[in-house]
N, CA, C and O of each residue as an XYZ file, in Angstrom:
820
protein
N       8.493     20.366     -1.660
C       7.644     19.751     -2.688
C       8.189     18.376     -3.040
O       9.352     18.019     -3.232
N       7.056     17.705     -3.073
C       7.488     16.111     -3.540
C       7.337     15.312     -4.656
O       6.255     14.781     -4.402
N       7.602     14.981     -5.453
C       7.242     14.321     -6.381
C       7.201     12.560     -6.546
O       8.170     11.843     -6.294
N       5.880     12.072     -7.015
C       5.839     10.689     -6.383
C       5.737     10.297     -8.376
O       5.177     10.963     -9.247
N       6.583      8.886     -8.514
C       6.262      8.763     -9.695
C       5.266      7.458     -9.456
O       5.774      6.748     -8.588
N       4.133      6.960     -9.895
C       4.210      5.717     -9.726
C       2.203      5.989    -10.342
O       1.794      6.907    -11.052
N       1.476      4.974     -9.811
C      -0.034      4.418    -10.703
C      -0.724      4.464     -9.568
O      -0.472      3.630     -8.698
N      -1.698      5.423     -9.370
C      -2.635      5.446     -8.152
C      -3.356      4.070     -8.068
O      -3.908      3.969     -6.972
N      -3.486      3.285     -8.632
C      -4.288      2.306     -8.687
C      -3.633      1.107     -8.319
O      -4.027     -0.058     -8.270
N      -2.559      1.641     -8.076
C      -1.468      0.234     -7.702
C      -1.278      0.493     -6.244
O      -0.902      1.620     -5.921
N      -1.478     -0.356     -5.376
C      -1.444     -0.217     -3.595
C      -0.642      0.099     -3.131
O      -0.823      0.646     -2.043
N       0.883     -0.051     -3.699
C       1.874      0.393     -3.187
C       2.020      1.717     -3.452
O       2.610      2.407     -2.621
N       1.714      2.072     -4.173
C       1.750      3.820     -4.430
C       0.978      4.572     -4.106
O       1.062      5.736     -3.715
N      -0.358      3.466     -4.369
C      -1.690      4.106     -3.116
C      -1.041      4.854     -1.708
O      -1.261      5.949     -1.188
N      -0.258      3.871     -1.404
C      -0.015      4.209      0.519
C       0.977      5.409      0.413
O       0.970      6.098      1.433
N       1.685      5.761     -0.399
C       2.113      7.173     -0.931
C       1.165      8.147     -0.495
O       1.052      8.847      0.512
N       0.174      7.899     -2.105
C      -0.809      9.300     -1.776
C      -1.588      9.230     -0.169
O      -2.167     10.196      0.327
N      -1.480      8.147      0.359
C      -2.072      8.262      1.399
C      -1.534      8.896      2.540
O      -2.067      9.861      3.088
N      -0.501      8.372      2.897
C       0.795      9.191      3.953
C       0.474     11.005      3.237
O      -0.115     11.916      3.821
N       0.945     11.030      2.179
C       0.692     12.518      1.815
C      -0.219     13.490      2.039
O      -0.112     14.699      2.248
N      -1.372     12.553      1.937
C      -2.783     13.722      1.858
C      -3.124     13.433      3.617
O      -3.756     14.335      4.168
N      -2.781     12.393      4.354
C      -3.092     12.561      5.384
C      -2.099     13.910      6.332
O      -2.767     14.652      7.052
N      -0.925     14.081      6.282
C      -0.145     14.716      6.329
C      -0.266     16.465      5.606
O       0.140     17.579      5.936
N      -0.977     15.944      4.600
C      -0.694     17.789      3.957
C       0.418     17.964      3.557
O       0.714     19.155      3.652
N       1.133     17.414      3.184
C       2.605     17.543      2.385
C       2.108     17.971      0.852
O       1.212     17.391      0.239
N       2.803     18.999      0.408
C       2.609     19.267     -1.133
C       3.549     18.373     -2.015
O       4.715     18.059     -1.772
N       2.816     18.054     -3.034
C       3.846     16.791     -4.116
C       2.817     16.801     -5.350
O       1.655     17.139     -5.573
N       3.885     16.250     -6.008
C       3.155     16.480     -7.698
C       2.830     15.363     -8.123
O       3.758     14.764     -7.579
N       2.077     14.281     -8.842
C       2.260     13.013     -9.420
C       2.332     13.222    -10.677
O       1.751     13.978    -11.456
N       3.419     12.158    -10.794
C       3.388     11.970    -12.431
C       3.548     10.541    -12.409
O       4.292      9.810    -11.755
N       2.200     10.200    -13.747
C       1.355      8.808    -13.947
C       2.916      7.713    -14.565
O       3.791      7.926    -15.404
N       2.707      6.891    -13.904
C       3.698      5.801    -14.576
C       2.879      4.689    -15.197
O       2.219      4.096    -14.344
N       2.724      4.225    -16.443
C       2.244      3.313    -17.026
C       3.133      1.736    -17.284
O       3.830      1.339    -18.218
N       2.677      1.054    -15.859
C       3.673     -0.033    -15.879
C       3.649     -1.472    -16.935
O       4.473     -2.371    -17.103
N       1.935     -1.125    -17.690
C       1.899     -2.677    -18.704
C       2.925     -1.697    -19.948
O       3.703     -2.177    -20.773
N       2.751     -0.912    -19.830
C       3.878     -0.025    -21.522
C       4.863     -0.253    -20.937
O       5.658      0.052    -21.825
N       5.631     -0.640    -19.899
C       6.808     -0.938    -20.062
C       7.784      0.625    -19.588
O       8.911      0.828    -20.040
N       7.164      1.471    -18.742
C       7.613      2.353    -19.045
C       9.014      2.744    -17.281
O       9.665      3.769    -17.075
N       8.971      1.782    -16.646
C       9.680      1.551    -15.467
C      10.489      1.349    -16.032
O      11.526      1.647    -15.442
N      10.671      0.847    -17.234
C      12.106     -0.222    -17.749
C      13.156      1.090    -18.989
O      14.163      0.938    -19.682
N      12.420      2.040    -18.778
C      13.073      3.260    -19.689
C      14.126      3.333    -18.672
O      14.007      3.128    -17.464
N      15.566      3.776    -19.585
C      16.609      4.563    -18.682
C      16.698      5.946    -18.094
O      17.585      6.495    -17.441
N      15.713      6.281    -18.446
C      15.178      7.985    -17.692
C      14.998      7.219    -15.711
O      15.665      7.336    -14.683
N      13.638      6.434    -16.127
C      12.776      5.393    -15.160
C      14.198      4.768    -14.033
O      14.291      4.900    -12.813
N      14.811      4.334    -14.649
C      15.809      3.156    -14.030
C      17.135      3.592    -13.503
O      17.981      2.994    -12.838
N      17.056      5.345    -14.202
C      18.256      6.230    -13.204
C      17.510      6.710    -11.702
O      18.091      7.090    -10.686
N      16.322      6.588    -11.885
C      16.031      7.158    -10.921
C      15.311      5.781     -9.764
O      14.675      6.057     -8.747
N      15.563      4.560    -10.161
C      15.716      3.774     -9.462
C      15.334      2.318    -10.204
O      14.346      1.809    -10.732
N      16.767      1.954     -9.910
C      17.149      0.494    -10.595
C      16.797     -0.593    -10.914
O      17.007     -1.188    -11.972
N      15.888     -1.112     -9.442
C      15.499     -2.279     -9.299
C      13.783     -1.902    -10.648
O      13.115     -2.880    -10.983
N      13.399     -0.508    -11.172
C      12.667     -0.556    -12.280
C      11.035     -0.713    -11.828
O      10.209     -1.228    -12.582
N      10.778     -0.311    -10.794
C       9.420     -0.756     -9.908
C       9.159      0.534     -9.637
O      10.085      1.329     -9.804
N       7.918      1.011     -9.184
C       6.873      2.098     -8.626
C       6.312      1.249     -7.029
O       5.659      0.239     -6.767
N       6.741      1.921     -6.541
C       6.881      3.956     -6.338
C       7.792      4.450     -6.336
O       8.673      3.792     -5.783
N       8.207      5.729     -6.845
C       9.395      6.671     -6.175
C       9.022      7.556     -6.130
O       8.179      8.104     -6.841
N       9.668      7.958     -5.128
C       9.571      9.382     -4.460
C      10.968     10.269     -4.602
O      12.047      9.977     -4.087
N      10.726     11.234     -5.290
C      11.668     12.562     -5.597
C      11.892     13.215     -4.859
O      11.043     14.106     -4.822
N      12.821     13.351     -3.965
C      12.544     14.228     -3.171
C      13.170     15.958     -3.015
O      14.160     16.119     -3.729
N      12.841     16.972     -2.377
C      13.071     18.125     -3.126
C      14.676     18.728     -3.437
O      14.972     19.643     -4.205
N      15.564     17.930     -2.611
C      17.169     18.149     -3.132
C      17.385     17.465     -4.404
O      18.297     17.909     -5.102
N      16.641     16.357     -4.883
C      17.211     15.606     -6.032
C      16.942     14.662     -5.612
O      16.442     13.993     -6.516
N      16.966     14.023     -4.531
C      17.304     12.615     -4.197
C      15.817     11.713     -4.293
O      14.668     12.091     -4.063
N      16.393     10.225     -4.776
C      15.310      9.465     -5.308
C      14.971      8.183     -4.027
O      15.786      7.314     -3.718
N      13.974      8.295     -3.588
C      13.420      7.035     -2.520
C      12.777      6.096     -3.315
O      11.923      6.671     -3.989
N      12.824      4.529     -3.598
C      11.920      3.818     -3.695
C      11.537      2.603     -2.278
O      12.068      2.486     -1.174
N      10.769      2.094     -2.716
C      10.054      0.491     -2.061
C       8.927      1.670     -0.904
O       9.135      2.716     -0.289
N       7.940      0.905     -1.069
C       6.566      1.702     -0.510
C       6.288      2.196      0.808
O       5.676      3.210      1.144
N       7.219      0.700      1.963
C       6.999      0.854      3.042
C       8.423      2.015      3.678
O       8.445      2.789      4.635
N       9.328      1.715      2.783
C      10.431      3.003      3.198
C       9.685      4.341      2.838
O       9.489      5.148      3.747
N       9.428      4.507      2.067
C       8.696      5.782      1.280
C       7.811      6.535      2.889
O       8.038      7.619      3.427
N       6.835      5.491      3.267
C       6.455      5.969      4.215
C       6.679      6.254      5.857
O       6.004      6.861      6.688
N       8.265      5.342      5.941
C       8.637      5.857      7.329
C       9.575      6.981      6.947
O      10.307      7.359      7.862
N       9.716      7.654      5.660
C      10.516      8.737      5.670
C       9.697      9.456      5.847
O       9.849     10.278      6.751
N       8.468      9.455      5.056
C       7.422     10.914      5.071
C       6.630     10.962      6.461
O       5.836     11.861      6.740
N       6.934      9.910      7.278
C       5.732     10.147      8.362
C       6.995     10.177      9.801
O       6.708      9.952     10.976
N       8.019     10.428      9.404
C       9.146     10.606     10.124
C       8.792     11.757     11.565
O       8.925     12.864     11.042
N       8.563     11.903     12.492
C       8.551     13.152     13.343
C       6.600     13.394     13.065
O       5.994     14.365     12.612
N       6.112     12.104     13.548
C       4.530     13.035     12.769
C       3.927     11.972     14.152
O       4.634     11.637     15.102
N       2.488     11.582     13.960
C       1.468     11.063     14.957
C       1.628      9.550     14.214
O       1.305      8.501     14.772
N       2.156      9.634     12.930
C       1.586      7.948     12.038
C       2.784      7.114     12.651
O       2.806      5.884     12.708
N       3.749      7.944     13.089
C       5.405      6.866     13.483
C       5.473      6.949     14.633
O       5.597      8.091     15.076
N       5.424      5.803     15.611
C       6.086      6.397     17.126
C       7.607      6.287     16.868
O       8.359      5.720     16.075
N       7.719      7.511     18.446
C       9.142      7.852     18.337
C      10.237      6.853     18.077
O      11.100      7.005     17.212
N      10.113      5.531     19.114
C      10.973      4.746     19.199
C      10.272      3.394     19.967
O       9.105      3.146     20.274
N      11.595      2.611     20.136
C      10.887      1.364     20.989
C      10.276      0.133     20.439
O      10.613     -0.553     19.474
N       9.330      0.018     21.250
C       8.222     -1.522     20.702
C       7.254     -0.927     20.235
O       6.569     -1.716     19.584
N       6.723      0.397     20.241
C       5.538      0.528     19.416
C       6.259      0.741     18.175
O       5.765      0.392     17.103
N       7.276      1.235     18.247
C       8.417      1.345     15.896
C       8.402      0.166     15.923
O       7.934     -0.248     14.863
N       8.636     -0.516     16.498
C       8.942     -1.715     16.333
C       8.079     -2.978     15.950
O       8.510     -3.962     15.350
N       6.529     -2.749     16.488
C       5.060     -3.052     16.231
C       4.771     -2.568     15.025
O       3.807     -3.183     14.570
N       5.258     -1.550     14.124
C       4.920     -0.830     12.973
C       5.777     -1.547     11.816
O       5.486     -2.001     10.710
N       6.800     -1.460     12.462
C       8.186     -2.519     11.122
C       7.438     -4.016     10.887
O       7.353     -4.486      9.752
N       6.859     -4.779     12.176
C       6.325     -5.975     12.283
C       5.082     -5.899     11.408
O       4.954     -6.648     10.440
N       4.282     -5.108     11.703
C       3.318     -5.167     10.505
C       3.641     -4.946      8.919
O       3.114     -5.463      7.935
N       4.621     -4.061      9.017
C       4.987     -3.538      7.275
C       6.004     -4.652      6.911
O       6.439     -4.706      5.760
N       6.428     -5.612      7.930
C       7.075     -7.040      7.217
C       5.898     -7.850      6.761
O       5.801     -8.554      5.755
N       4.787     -7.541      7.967
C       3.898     -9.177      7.063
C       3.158     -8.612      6.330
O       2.155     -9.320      6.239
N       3.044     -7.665      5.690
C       2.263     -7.084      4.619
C       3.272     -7.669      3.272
O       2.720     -8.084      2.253
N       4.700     -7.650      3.391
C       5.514     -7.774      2.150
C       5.526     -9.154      2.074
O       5.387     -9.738      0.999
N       5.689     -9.744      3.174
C       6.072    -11.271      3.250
C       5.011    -11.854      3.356
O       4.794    -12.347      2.249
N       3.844    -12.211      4.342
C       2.788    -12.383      4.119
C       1.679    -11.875      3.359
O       1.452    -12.896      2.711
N       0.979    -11.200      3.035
C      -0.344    -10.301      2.447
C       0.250    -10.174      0.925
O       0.453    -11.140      0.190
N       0.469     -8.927      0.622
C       1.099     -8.571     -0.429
C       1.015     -9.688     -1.507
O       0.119     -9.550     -2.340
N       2.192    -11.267     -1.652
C       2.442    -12.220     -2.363
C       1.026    -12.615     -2.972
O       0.577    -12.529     -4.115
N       0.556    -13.023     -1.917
C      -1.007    -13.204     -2.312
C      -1.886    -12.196     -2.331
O      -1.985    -11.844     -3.507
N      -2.363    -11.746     -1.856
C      -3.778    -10.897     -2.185
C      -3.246     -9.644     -3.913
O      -3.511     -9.713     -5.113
N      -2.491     -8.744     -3.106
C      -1.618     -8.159     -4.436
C      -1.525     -8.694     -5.712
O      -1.910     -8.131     -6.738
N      -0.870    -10.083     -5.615
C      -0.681    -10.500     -6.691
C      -1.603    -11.154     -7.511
O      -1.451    -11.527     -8.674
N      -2.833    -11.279     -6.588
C      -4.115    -11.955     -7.757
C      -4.362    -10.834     -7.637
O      -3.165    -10.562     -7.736
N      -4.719    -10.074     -7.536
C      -5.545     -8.641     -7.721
C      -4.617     -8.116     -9.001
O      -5.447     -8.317     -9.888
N      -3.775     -7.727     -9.504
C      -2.657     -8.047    -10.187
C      -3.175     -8.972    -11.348
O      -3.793     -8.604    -12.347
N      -2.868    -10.005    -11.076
C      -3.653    -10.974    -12.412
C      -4.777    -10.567    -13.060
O      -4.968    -10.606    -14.276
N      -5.532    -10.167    -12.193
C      -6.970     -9.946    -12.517
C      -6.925     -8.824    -13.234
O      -6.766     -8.689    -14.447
N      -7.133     -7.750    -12.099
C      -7.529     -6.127    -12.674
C      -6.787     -5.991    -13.495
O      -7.348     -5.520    -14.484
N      -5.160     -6.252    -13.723
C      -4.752     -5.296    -14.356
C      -4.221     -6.137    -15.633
O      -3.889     -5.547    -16.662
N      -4.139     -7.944    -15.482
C      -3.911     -8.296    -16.914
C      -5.224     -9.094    -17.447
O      -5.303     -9.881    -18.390
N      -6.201     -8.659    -16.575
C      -7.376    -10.006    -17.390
C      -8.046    -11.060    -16.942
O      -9.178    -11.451    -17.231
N      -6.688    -11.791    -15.693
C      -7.390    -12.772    -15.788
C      -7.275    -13.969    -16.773
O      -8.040    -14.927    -16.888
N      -5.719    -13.581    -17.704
C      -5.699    -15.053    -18.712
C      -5.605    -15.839    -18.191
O      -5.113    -15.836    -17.063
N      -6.096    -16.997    -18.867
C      -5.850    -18.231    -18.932
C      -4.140    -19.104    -18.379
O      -3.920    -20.030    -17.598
N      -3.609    -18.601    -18.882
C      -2.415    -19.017    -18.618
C      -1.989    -18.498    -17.301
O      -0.847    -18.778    -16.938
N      -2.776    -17.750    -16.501
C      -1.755    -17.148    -15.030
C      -3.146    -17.391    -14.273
O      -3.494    -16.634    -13.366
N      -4.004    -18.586    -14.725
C      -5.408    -18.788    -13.838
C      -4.971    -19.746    -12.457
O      -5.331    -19.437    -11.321
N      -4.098    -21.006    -12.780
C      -3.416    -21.356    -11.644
C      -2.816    -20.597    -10.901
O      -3.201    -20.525     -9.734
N      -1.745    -19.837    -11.321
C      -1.263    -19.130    -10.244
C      -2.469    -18.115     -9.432
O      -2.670    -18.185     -8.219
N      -3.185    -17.201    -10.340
C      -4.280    -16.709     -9.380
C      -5.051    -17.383     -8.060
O      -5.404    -16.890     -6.989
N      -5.179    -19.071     -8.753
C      -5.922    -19.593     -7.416
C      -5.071    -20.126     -6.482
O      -5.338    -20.291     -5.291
N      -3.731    -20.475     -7.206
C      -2.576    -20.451     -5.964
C      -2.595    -19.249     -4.645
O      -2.089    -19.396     -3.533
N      -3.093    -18.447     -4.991
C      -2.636    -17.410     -4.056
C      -3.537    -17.292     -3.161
O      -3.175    -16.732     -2.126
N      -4.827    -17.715     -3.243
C      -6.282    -18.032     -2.255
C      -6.059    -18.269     -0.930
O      -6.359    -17.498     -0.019
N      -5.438    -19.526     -0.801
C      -5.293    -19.673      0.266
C      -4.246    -18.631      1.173
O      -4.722    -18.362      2.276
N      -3.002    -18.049      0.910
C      -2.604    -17.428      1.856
C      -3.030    -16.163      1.663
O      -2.752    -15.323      2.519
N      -3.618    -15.876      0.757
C      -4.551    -14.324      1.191
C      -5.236    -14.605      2.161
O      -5.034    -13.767      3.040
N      -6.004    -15.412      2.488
C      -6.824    -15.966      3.706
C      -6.257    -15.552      4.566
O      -6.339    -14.435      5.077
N      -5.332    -16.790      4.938
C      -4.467    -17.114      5.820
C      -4.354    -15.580      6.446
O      -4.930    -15.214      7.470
N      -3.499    -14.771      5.626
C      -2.996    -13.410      5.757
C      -4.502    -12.168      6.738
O      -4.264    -11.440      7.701
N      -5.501    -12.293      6.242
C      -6.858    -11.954      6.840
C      -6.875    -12.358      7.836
O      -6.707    -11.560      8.758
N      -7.058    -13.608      8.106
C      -7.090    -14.281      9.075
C      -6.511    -13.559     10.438
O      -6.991    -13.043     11.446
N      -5.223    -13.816      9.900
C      -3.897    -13.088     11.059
C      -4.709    -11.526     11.437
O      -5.104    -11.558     12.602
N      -5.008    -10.331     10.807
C      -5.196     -9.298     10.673
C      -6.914     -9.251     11.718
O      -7.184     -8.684     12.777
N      -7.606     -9.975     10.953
C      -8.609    -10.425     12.080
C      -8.698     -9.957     13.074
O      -9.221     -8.956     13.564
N      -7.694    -11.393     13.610
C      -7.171    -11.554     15.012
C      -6.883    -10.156     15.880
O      -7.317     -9.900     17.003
N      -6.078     -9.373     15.088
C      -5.525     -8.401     16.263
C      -6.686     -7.596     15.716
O      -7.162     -7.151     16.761
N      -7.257     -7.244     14.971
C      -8.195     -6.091     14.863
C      -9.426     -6.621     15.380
O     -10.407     -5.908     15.172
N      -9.637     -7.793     16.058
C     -10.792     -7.941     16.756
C     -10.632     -7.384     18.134
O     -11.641     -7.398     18.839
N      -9.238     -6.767     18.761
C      -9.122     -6.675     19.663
C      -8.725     -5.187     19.894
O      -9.034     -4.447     20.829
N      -7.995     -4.955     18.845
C      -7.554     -3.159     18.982
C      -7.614     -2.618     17.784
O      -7.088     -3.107     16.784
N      -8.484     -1.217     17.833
C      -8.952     -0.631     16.908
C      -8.239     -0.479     15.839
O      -8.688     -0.576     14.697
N      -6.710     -0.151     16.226
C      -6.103     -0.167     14.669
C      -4.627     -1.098     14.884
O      -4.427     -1.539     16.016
N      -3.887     -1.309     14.094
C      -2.891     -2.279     14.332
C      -2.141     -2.441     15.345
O      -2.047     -3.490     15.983
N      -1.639     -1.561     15.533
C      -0.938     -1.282     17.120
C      -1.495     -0.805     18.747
O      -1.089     -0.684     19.902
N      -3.246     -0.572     17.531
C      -3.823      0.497     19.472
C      -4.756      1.108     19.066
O      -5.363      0.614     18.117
N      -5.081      2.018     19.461
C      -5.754      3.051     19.316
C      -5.772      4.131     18.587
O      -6.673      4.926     18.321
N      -4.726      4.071     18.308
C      -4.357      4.938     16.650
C      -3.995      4.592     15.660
O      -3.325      3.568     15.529
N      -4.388      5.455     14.570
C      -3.722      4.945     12.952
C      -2.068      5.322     13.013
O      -1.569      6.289     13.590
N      -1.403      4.315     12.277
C      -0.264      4.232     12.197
C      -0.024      3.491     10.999
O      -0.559      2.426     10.688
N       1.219      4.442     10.052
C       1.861      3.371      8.527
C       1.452      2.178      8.559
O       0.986      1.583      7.587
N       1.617      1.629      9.908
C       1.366      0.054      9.616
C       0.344     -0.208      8.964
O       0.390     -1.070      8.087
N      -1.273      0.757      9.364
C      -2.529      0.648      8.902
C      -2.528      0.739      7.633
O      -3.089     -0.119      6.951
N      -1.846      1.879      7.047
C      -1.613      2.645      5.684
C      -1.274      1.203      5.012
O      -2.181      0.610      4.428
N       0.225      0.549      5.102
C       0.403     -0.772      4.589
C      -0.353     -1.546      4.195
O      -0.692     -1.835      3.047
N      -0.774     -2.069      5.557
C      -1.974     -2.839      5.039
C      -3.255     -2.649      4.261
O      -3.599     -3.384      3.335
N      -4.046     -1.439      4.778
C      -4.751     -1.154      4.298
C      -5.535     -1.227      2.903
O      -6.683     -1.520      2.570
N      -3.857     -0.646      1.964
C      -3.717     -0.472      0.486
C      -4.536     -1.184     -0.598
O      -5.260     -0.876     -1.544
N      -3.972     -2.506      0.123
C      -4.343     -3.723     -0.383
C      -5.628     -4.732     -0.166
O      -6.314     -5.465     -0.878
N      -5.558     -4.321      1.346
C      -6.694     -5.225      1.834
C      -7.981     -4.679      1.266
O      -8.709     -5.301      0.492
N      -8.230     -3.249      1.800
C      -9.422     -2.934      0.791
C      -9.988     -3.131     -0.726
O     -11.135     -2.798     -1.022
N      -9.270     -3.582     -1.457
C      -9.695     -3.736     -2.426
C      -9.114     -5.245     -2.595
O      -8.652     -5.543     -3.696
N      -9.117     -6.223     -1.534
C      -9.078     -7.547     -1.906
C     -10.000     -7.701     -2.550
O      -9.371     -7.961     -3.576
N     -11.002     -7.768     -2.849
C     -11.872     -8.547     -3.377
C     -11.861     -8.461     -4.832
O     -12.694     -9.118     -5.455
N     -10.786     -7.529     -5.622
C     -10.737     -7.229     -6.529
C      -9.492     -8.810     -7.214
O      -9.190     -8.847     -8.407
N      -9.135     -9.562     -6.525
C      -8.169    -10.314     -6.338
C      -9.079    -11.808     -5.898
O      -8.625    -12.912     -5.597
N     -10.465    -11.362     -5.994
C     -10.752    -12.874     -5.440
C     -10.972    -13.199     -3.987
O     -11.401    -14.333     -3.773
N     -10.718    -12.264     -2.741
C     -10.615    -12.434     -1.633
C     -11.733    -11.668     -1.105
O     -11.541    -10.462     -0.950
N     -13.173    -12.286     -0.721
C     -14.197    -11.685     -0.305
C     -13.967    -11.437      1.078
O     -13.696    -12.321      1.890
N     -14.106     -9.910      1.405
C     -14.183     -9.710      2.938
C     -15.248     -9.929      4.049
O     -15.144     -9.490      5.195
N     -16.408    -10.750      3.510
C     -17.701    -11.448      4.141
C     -17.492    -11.927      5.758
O     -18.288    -11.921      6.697
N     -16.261    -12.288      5.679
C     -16.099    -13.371      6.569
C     -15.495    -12.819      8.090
O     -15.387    -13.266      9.232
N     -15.196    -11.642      7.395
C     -13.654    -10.512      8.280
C     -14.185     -9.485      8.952
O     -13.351     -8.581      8.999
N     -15.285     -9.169      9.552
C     -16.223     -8.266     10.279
C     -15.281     -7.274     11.129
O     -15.609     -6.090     11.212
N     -14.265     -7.681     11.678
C     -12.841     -6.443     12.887
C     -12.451     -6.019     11.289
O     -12.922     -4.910     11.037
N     -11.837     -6.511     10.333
C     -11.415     -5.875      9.319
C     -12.409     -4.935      8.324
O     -11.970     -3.956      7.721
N     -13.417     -5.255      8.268
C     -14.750     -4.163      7.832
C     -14.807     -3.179      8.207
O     -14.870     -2.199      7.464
N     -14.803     -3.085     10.124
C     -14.830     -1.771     10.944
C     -13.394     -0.946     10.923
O     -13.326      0.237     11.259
N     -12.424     -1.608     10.550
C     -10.958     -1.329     10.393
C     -11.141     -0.340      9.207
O     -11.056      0.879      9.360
N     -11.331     -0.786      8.325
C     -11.179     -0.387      7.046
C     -12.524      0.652      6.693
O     -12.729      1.033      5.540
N     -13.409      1.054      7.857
C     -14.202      2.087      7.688
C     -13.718      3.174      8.714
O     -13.715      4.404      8.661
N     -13.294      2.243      9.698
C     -12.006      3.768     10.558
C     -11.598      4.705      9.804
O     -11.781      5.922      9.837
N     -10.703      3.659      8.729
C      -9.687      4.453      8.233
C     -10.356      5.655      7.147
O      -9.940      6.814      7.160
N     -11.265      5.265      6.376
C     -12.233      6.104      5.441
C     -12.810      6.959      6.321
O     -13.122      8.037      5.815
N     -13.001      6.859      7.227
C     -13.737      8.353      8.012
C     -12.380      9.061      8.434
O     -12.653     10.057      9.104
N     -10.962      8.887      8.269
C     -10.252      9.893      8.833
C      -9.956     10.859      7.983
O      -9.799     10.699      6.772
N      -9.835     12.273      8.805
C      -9.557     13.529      8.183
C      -8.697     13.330      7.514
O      -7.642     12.833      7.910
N      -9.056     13.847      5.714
C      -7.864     13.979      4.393
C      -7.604     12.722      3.824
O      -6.607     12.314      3.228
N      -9.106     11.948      4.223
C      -8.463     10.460      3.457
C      -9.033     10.296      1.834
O     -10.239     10.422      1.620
N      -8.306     10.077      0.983
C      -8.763     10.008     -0.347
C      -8.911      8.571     -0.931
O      -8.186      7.634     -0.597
N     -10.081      8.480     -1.980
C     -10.241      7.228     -2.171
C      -9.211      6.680     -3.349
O      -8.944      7.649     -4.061
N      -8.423      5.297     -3.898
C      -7.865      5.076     -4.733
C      -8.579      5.454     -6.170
O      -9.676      4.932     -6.362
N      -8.229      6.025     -6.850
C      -8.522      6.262     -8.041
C      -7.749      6.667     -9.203
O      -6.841      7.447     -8.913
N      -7.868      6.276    -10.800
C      -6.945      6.858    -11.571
C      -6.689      7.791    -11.870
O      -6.041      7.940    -12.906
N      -7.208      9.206    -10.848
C      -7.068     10.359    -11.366
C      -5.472     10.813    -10.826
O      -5.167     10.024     -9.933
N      -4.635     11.565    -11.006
C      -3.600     11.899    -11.288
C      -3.352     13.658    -11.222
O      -2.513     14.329    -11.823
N      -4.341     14.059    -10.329
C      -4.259     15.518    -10.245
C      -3.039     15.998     -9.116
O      -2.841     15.518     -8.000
N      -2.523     16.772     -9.595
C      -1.587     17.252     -8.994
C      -1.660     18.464     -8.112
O      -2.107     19.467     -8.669
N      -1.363     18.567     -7.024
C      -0.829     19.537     -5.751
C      -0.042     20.731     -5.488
O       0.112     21.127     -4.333
């Protein structure tokens, strides 16, 4: 049994419940409310420091955070990880430019927006981030105009990564009009067996 602490509505924790329910792994959620401040409790911050969602509990005691580790532990020995080689290695490459590329931008206006408003005061930075959300699409495009899912022919974490976020760019300002391989991408993934949609519900397993 697993226990994930973190905000279904937040992408990085999204790709949690997602690895999970695709998998069939049993785990419990319990809701973390990150504008209350509640990462920054010392209950929150024993169980991982850096004070961020997701974590994952796992059933000896032991505490996993950061999103894209979370999911090469749980998809460890499964169909979402290859064994070894250049295709792991094709999977790490995507779950870097999701953190380093994608993520900064798209995440983080989506972020501004949904979850503080949209003030005034963080309106520059929101349109700062336009352009390399693009940019970031752009790239994703490219290889998904050519192979069905990031690496090939199958879904793999890498997809999960990306995914999280990209689907609900537009919630961030980033219309997917333009991105037609990423449309069919991102309806792959919704037709696969045990896929659940992001939502604030919080029911437990």
């Amino acid at each position: 049994m697993f226990t994930v602490y973190g905000d279904r509505l937040s992408g990085n924790c999204y790709k949690v419940k997602l690895i999970l329910e695709f998998l069939s792994l049993p785990h419990e959620w319990v809701h973390v409310d990150i504008l209350a401040g509640s990462t920054q409790t010392a209950g929150f911050l024993a169980m991982n420091s850096n004070g961020k969602i997701p974590v994952l509990q796992i059933d000896d005691g032991q505490y996993l955070s950061e999103s894209n580790a979370i999911l090469n532990f749980l998809a460890e020995g499964s169909e979402w990880l290859p064994d070894s080689g250049l295709p792991r290695a094709r999977v790490l490459q995507w779950q870097f430019f999701e953190q380093y590329s994608h993520e900064p931008y798209i995440a983080v206006a989506r972020y501004i927006n949904k979850y503080l408003g949209l003030p005034e005061d963080r309106l520059g930075e929101y349109q700062s981030r336009q352009e390399g959300g693009h940019r970031a699409l752009r790239v994703m495009e490219q290889q998904l105009a050519d192979t069905q899912y990031l690496i090939g022919r199958s879904p793999t974490i890498a997809d999960i990564s990306l995914y999280a976020y990209t689907h609900v760019a537009e919630e961030g300002g980033f219309s997917l009009n333009a991105y037609p391989a990423i449309n069919r991408w991102l309806s792959r993934i919704e037709d696969l067996p045990r896929y659940v949609k992001m939502s604030p519900g919080v029911a437990e397993k």
